[in-house]
C-alpha positions in Angstrom: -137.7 102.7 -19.5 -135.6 100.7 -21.7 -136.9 97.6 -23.9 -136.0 93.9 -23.5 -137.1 90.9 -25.1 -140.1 90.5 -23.1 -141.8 93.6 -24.2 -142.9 92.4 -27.2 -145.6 94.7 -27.8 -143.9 98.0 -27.2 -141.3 96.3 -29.6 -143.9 96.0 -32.0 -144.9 99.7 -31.9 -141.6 100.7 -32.0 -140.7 98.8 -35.4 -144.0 100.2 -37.0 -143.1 103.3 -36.2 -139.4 102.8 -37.6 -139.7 101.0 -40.5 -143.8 101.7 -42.2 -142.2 100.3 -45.5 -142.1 96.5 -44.1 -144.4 94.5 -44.1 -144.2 92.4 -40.6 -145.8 89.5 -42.4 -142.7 88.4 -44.7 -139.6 89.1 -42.8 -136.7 87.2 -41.8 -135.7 86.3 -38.3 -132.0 87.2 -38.4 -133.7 90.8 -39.7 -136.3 91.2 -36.8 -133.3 90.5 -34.5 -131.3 93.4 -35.9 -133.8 95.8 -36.2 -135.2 95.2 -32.4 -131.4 95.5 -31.4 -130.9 99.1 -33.2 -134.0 100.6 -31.3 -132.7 103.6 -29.2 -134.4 102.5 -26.3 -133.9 99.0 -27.0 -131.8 97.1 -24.3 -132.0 93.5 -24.3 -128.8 91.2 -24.7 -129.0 89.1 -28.1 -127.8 85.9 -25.9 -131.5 86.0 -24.6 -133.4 86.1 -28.5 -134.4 83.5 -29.5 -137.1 81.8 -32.3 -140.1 82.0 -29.6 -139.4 85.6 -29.0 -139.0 87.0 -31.9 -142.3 85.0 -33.2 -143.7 87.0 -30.6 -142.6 90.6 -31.2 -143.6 89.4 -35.3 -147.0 88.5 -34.5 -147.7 91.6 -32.1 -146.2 93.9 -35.2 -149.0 92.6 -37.3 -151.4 92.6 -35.1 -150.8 96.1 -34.4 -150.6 96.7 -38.4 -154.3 95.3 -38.5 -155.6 97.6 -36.2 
């Protein structure tokens, strides 16, 4: 099932999985946006992204770094 901007979680997983040599807690917006948009199974329009969002999908990454 293909990703969208609500899954913020699975988003989360994803980027940890991709990219182990960031650190969630000191990216850039305009980054996170790009990188959620060049996951395979990633689907979401960019029209719908927006500052709330991609808060979201940050703070789930770290959270999912913690633990």
């Amino acid at each position: 099932m293909p990703l969208t901007w609500t899954d913020s979680l699975e988003i989360a997983i994803a980027l940890d999985e991709t990219r182990p040599d960031i650190d969630p807690r000191t990216i850039r917006f305009t980054d996170l946006m790009q990188w959620c948009l060049a996951l395979n199974e990633f689907d979401g329009d960019p029209e719908h992204c927006n500052e709330k969002i991609l808060e979201a999908i940050q703070m789930a990454w770290i959270d999912e770094r913690e633990n």
